[in-house]
N, C-alpha and C positions, 0 to 999 in steps of 0.2 A: 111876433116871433118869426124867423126866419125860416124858410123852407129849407134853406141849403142843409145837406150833415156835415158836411166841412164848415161851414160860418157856427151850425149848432155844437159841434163839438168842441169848437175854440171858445165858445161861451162858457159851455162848460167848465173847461182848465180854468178859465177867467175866476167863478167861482168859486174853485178848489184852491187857486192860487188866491184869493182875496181873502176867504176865509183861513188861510192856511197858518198866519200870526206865526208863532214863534218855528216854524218850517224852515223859513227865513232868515234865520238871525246867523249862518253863514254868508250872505251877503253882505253883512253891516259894513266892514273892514272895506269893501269894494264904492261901497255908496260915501264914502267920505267921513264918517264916525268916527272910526280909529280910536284914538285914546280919549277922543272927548267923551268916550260913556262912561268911563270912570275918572272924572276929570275933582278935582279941590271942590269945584264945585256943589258937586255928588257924595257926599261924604258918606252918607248912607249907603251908596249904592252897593252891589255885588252882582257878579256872573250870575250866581244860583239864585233858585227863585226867595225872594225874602218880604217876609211884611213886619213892620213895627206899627206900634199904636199911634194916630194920629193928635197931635201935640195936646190936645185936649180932654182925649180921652179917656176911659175910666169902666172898670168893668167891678168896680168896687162893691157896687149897689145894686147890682145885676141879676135878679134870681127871676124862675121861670114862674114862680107861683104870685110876683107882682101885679096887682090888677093889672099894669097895665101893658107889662109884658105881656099876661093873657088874652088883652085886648086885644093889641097890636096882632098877635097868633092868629086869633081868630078872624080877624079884616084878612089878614094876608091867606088865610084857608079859605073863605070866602070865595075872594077875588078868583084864587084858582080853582075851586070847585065850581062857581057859577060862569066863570068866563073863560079860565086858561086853561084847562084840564087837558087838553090833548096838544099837541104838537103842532097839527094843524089851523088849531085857533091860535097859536104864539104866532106862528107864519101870518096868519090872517090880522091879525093886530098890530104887525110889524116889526117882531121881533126876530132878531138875525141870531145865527151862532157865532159867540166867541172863539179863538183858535182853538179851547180845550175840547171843541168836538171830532177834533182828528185823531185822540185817543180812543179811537171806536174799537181795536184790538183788545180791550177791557169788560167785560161784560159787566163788572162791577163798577164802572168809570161812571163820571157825571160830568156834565156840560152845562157851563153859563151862555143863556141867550141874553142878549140886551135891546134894547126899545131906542134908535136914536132919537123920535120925539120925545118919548118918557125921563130923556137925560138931557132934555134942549129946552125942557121947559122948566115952569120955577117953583115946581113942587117937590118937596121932601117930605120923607117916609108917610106918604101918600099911600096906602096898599091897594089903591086902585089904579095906580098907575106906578106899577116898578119899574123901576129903571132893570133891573136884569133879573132872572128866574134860573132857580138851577135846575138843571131835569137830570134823573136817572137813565143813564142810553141804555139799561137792560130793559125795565118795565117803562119805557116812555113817559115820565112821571114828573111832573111838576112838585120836587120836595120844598119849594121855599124860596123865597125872594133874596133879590141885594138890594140895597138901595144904596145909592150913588149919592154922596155931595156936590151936587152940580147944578146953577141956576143958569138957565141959558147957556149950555152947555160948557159953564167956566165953574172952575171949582171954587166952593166956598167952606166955611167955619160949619162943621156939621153939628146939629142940632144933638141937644141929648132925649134921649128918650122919654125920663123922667128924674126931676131934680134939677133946678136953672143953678144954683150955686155951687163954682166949684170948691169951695169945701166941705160941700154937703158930701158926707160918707156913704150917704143911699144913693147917689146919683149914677144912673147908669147910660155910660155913654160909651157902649163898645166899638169904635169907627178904628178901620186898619188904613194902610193904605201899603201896597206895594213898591217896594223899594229895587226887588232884583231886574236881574237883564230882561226874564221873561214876560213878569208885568210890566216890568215899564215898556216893553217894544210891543206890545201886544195893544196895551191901551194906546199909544201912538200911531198902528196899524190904524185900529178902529176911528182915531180922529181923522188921517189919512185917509183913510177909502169910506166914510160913512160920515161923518161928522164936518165935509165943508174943509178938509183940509187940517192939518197940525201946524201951530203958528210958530211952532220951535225950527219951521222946516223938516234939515235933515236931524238937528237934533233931538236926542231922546228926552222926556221929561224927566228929572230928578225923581219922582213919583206921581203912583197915580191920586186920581182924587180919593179920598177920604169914601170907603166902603162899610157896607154892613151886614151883615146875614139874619136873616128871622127862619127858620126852619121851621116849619110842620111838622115835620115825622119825629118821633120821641128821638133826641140825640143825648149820650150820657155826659158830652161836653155843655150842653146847654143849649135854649131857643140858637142864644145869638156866636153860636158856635164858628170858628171859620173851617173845620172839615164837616161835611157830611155825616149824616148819620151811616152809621154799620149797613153793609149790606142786608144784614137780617132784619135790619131796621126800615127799610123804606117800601111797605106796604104787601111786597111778595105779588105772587099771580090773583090773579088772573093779568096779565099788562094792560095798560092803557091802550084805547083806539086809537088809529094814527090821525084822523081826522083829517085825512086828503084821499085821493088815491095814490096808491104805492102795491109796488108788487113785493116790499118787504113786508113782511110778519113782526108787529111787537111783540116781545117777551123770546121770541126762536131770532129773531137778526136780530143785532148790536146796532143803535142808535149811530150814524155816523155823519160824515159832511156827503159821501156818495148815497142817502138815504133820500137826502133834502134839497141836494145841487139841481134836480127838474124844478122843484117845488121854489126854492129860492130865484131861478131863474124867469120862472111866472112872476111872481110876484113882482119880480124886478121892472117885468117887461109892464105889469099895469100899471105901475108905479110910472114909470116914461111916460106912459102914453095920457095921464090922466096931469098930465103939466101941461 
């Protein structure tokens, strides 16, 4: 790391400005996009944010009290009560913030972190290696996984959770993927500044890869719900420990990208020095 405060503070903005995802989406028009974001091609697409179910998918067979949705629960409660539990070990494990941790004006808001090795290798719904975790930015809280369709960081046919036949009426295979301006420029961000580069260039993907959500905390949409459970719902005080040092307070400060931008820029810098 650099001694300078002027070299340190311009790494900083570096941060702010990398993780900042949809922050940016008044430059797009300037960078040469234009009307190819909504181009014949795009047909799904929209401005606002939007997800439709992934061509395969199926929420038909879907219930919370299936073994094996209770299984899959319980891998993924596991995983974070024994390994991810705090903020700190996501950081440690190598998991970044997506843009929605700019929402930190929210004390009620939540944040997906994602793993770019966890999305570059060729496991799926693995619960020991998720591709992204949501967290609570009030009580610093690991409420539930995503899991990404992505082998070697290229999307593929996401798997169902239980039921190979698709005319099996039990088969539960809830995979979204995002269609509006905001996902799609956001997961293009992430392949741009973390992922080796987006091989669409300047342009935007049609969508994103094929997502999934398993939730932990009781949600009355269900495990594989795409909003969050109710604020009343995601475990209450005492908050989690931050699991670094920070001179913020969990549960009295708001989870945000100025929480984690020292702690991201460490990381970054062993990350350098360890190639």
């Amino acid at each position: 790391m650099t001694s300078d405060p002027n070299e340190r503070e311009f790494s900083r903005r570096d941060v702010l400005r990398a993780s900042g995802g949809v922050a940016g989406l008044s430059g797009t028009a300037r960078m040469g996009w234009g009307s190819s974001l909504f181009s014949q091609d795009c047909p799904d697409a929209t401005r606002e944010p939007k997800m439709i179910d992934c061509d395969s998918a199926t929420k038909a067979g879907c219930a919370d009290d299936h073994p094996r949705t209770e299984e899959l629960r319980d891998e993924v409660a596991a995983t974070l009560d024994d390994d991810l539990s705090t903020v700190g070990a996501l950081l440690d494990d190598g998991f970044i913030p997506y843009f929605d941790l700019l929402n930190d004006g929210d004390s009620g808001g939540w944040s997906h972190w994602l793993n770019p090795a966890y999305i570059s290798d060729d496991s799926l719904l693995d619960a020991a290696r998720p591709a992204s975790i949501m967290v609570d930015n009030k009580w610093w809280r690991p409420l539930g996984v995503m899991f990404i369709a992505t082998e070697n960081g290229e999307p593929v046919d996401p798997p169902s959770v239980y039921g190979d036949d698709e005319d099996d009426e039990e088969r539960c295979s809830p995979w979204h993927h995002h269609v509006g301006l905001p996902g799609r420029y956001a997961w293009w961000k992430y392949q741009t500044l973390y992922a080796g580069g987006a091989d669409s260039g300047f342009r935007l993907p049609c969508r994103t890869p094929c997502m999934m959500h398993v939730w932990t905390y009781p949600n009355p949409h269900g495990v594989y719900a795409h909003g969050p459970p109710p604020r009343g719902q995601r475990g209450g005080p005492p908050a989690e420990p931050a699991g670094f040092e920070t001179e913020y307070t969990p549960g009295e400060d708001v989870l945000g990208i100025d929480v984690v931008a020292e702690e991201l820029l460490e990381h970054a810098a062993a990350a350098f020095t360890r190639r």
